[in-house]
Biopython code that builds the backbone (N, CA, C, O; Angstrom):
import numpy as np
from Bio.PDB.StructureBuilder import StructureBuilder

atoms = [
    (1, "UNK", "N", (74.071, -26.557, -10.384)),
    (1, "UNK", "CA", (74.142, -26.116, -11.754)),
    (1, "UNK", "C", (72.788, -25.567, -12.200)),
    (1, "UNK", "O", (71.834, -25.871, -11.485)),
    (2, "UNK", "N", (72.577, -24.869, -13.182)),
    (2, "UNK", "CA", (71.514, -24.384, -13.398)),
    (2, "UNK", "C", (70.966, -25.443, -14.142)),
    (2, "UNK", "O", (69.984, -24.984, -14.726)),
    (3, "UNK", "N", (71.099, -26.515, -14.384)),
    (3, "UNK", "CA", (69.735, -27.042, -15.062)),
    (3, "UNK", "C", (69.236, -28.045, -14.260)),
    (3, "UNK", "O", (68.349, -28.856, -14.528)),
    (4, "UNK", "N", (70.139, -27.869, -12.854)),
    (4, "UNK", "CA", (69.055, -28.373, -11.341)),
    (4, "UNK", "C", (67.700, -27.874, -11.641)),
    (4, "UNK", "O", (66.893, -28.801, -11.700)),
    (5, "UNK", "N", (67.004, -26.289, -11.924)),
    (5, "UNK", "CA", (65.872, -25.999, -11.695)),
    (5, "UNK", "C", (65.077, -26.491, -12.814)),
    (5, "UNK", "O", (63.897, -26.186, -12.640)),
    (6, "UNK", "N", (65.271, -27.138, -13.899)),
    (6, "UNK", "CA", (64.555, -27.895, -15.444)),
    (6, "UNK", "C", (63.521, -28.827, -14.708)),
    (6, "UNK", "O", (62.323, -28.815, -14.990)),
    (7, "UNK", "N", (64.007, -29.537, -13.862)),
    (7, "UNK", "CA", (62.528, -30.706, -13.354)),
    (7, "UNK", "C", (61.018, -29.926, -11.999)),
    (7, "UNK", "O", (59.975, -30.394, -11.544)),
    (8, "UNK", "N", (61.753, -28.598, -11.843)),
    (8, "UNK", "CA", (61.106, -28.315, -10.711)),
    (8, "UNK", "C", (60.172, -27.235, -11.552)),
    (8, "UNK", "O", (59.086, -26.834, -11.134)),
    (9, "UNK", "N", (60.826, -26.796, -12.918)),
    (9, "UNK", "CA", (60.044, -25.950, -13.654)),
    (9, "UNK", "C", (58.719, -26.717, -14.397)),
    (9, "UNK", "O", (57.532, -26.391, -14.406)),
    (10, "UNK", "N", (59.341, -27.743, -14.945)),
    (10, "UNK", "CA", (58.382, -28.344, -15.609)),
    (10, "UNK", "C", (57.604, -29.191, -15.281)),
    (10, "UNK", "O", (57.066, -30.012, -16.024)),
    (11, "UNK", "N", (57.409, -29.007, -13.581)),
    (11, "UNK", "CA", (56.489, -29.526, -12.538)),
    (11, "UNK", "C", (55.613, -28.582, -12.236)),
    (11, "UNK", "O", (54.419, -28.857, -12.115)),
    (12, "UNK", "N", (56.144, -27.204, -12.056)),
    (12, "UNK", "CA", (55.087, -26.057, -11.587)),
    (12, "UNK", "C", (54.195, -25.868, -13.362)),
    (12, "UNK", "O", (52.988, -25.958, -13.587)),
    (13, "UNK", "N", (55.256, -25.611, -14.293)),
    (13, "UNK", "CA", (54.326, -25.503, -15.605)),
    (13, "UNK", "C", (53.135, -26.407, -15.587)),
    (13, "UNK", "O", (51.977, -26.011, -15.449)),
    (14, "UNK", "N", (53.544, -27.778, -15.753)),
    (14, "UNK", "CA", (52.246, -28.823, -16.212)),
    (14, "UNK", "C", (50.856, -28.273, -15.026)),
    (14, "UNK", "O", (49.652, -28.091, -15.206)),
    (15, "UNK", "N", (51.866, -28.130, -13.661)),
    (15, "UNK", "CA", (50.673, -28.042, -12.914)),
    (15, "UNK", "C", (49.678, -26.566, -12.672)),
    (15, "UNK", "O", (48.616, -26.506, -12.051)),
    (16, "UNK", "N", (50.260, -25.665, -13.236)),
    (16, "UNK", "CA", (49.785, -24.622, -13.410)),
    (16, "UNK", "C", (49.032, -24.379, -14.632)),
    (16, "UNK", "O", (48.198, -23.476, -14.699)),
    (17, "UNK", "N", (49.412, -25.474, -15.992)),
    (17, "UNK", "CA", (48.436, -25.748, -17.522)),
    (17, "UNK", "C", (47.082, -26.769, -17.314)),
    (17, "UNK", "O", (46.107, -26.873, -18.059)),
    (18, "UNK", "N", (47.380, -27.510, -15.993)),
    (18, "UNK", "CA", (46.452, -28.621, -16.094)),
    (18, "UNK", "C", (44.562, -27.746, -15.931)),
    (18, "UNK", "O", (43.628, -28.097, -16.651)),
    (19, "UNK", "N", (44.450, -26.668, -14.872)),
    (19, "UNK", "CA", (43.495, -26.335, -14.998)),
    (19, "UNK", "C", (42.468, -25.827, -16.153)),
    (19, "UNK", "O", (41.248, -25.851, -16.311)),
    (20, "UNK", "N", (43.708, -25.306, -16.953)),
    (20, "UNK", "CA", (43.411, -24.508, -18.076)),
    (20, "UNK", "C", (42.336, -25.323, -19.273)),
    (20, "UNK", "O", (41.221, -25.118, -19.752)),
    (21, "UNK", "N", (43.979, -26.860, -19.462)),
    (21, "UNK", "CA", (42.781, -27.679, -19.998)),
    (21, "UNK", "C", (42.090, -28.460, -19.487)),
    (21, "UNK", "O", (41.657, -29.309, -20.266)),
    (22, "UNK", "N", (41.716, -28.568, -18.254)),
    (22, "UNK", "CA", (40.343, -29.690, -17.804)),
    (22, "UNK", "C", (39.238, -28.640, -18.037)),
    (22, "UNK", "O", (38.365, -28.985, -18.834)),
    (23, "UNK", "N", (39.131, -27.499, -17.516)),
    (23, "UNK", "CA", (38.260, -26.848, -18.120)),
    (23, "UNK", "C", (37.287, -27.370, -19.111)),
    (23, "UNK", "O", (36.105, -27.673, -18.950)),
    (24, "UNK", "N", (37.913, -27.403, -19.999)),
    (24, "UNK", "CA", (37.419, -28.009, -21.984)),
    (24, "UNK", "C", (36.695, -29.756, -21.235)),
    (24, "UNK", "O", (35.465, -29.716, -21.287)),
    (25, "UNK", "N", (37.064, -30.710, -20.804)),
    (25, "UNK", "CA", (36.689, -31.393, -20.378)),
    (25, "UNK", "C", (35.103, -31.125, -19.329)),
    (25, "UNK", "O", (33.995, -31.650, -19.427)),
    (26, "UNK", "N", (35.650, -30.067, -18.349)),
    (26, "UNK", "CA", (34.298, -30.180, -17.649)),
    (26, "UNK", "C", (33.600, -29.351, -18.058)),
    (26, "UNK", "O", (32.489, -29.709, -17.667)),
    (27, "UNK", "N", (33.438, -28.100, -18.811)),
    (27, "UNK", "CA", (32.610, -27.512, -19.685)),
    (27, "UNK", "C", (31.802, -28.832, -20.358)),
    (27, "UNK", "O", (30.604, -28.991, -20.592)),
    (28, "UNK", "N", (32.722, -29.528, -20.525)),
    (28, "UNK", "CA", (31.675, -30.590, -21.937)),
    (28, "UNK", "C", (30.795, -31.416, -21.359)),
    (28, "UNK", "O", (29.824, -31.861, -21.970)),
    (29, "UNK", "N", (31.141, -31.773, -19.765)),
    (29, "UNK", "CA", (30.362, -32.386, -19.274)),
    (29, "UNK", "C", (29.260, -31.727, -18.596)),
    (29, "UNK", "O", (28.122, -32.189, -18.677)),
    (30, "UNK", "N", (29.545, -30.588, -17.877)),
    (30, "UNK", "CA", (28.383, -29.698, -17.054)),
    (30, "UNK", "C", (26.835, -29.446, -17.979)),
    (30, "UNK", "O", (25.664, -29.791, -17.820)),
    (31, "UNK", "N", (27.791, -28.456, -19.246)),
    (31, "UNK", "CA", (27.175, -27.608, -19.831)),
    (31, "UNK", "C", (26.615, -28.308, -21.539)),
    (31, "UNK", "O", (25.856, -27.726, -22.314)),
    (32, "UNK", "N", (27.339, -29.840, -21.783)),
    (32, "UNK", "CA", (26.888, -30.203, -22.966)),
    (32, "UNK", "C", (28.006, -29.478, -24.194)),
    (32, "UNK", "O", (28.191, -30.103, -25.238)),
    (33, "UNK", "N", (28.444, -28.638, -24.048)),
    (33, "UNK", "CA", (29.076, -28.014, -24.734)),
    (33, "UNK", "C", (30.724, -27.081, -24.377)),
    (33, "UNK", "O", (30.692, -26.120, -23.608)),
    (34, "UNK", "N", (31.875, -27.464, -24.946)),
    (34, "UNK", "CA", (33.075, -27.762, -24.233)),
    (34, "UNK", "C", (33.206, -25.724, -24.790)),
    (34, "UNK", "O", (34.387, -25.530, -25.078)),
    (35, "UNK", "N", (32.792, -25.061, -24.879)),
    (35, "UNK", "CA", (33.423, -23.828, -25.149)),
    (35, "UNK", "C", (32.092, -22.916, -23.995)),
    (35, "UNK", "O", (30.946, -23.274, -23.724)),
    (36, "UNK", "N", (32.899, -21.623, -23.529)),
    (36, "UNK", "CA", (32.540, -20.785, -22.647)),
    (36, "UNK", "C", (32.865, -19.250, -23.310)),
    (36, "UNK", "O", (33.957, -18.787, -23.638)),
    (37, "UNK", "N", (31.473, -18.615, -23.389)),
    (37, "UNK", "CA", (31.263, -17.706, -23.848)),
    (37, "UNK", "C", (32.289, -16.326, -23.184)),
    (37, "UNK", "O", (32.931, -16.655, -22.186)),
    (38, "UNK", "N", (32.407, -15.407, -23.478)),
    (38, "UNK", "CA", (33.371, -14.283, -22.664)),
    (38, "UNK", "C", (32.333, -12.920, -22.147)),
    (38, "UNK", "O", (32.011, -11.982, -22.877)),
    (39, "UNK", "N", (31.961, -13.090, -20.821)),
    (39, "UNK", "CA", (30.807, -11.768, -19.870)),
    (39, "UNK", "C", (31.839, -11.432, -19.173)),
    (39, "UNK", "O", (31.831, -11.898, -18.034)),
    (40, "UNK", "N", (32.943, -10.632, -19.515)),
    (40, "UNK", "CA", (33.780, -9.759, -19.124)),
    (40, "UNK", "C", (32.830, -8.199, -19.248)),
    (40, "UNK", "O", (32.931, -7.360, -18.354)),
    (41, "UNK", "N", (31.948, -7.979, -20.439)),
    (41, "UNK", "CA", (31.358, -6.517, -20.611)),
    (41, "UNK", "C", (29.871, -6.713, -20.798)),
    (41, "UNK", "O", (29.481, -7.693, -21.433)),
    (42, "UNK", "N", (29.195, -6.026, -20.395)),
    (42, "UNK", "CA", (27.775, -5.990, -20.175)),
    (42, "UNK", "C", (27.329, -6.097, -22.111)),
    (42, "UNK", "O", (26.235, -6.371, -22.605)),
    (43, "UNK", "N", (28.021, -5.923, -22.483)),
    (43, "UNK", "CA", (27.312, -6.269, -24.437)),
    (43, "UNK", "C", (27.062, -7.527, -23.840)),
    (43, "UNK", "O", (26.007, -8.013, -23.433)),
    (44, "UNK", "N", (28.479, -8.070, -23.863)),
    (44, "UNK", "CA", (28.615, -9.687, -24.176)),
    (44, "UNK", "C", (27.575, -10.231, -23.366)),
    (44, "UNK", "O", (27.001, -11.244, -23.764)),
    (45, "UNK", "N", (27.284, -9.754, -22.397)),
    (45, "UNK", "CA", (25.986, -10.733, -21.337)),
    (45, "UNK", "C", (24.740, -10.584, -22.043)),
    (45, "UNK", "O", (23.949, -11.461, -22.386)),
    (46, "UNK", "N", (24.677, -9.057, -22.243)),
    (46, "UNK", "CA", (23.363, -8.643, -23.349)),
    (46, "UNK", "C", (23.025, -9.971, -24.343)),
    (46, "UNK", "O", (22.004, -10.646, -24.209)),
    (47, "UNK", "N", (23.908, -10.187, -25.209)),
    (47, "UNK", "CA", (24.181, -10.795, -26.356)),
    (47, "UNK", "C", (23.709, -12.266, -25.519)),
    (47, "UNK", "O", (22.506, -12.480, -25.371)),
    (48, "UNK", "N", (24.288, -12.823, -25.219)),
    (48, "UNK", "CA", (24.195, -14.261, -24.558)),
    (48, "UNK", "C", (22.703, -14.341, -24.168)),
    (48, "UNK", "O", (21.960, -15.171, -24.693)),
    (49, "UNK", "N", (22.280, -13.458, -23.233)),
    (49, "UNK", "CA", (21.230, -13.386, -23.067)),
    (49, "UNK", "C", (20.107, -13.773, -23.890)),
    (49, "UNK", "O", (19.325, -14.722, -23.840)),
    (50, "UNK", "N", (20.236, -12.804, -24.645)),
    (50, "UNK", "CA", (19.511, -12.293, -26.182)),
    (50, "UNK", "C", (19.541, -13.382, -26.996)),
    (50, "UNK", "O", (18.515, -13.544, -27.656)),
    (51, "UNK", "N", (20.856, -14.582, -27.221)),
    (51, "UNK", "CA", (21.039, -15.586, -28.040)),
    (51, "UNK", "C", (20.062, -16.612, -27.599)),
    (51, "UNK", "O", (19.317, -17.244, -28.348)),
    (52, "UNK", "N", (20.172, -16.758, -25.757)),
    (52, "UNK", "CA", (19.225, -17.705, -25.273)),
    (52, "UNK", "C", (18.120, -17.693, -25.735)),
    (52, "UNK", "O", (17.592, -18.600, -26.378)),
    (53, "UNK", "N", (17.617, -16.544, -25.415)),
    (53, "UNK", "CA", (15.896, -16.101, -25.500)),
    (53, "UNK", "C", (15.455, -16.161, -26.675)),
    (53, "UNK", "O", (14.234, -16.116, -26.825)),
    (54, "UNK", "N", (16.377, -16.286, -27.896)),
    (54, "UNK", "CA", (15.927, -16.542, -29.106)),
    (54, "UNK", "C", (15.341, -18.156, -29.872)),
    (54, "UNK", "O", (14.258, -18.389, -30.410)),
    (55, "UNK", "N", (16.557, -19.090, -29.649)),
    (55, "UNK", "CA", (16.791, -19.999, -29.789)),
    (55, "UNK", "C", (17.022, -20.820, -28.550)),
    (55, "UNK", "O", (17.017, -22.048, -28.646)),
    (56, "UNK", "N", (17.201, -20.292, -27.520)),
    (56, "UNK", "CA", (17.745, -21.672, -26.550)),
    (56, "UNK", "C", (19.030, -22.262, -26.318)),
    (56, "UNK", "O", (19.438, -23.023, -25.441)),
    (57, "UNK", "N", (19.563, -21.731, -27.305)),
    (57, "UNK", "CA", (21.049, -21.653, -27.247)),
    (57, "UNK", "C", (22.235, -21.164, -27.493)),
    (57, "UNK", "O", (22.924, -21.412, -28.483)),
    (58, "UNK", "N", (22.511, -20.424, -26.554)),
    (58, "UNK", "CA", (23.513, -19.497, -26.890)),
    (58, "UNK", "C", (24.408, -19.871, -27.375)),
    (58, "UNK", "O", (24.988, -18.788, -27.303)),
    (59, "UNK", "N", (25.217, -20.583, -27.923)),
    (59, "UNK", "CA", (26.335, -20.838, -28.463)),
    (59, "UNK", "C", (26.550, -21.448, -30.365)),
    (59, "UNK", "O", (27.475, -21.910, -31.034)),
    (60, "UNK", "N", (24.646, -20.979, -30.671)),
    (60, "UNK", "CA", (24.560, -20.977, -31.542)),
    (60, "UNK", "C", (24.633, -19.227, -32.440)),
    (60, "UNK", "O", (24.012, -18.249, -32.022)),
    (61, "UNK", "N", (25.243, -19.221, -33.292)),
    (61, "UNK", "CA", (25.552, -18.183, -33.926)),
    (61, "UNK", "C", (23.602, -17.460, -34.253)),
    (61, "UNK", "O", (22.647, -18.179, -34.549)),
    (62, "UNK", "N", (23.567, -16.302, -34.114)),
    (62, "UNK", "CA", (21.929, -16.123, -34.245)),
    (62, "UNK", "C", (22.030, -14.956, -35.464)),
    (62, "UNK", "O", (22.738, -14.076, -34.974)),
    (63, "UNK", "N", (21.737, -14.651, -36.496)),
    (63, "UNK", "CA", (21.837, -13.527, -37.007)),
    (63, "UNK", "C", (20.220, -13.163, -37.302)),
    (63, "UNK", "O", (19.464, -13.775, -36.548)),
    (64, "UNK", "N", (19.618, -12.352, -38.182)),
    (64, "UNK", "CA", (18.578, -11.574, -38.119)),
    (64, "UNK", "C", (17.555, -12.604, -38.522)),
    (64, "UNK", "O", (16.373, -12.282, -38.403)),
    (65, "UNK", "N", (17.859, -13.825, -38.992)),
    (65, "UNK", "CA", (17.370, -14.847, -39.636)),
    (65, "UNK", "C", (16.307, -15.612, -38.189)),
    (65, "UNK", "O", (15.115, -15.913, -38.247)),
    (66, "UNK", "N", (17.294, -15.758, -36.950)),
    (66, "UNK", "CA", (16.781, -16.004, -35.713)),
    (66, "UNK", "C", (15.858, -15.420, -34.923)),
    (66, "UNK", "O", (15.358, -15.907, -33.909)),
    (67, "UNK", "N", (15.567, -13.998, -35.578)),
    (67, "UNK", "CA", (14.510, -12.810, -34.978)),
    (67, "UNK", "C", (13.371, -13.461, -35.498)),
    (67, "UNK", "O", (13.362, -13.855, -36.664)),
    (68, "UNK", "N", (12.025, -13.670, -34.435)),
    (68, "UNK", "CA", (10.746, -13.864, -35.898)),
    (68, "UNK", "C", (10.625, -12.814, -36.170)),
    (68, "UNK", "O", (11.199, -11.810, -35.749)),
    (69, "UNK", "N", (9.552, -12.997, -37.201)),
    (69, "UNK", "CA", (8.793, -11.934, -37.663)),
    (69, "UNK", "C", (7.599, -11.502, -36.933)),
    (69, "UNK", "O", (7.008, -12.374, -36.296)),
    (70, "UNK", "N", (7.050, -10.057, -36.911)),
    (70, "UNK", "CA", (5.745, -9.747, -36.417)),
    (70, "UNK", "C", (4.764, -10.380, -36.898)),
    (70, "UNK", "O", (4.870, -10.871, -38.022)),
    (71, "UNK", "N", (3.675, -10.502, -36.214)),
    (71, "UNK", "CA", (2.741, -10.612, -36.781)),
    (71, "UNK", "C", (2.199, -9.133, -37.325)),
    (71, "UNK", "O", (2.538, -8.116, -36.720)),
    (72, "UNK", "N", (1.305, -9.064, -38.547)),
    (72, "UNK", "CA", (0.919, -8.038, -38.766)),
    (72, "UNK", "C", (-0.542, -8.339, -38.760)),
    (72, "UNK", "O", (-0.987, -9.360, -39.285)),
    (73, "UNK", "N", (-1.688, -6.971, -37.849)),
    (73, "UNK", "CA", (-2.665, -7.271, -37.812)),
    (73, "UNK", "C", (-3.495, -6.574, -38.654)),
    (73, "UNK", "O", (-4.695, -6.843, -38.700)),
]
sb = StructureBuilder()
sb.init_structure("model")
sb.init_model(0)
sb.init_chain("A")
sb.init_seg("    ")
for serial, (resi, resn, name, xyz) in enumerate(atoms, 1):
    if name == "N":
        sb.init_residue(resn, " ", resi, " ")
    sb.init_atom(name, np.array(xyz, "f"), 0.0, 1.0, " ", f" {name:<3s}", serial, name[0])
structure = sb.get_structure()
């Protein structure tokens, strides 16, 4: 009968979702912080980059406030 295949589906599902969320788990443990930035396009690496070198941490939001200022001589 067709709802023979219901236990074999919702064996491949769980086991095909489980990676998705341990992820969130080992992000939190590796990296301190459970979310992962997206370097699919050379901006986004730019940016990450750029967030590090500012503050130290990229996953903090940086706006113009995070730039110093020059010194003026």
């Amino acid at each position: 009968m067709w709802f023979e295949i219901l236990p074999g589906a919702a064996i491949i599902t769980v086991a095909l979702s489980v990676p998705i969320y341990a992820m969130y788990g080992l992000q939190k443990l590796t990296m301190g912080n459970a979310y992962r930035r997206n370097m699919d396009e050379r901006f986004s690496r730019v940016m990450y980059q750029r967030d590090f070198r500012l503050t130290n941490n990229p996953y903090i939001m940086n706006g113009l406030n995070a730039i110093p200022d020059e010194v003026k001589k």
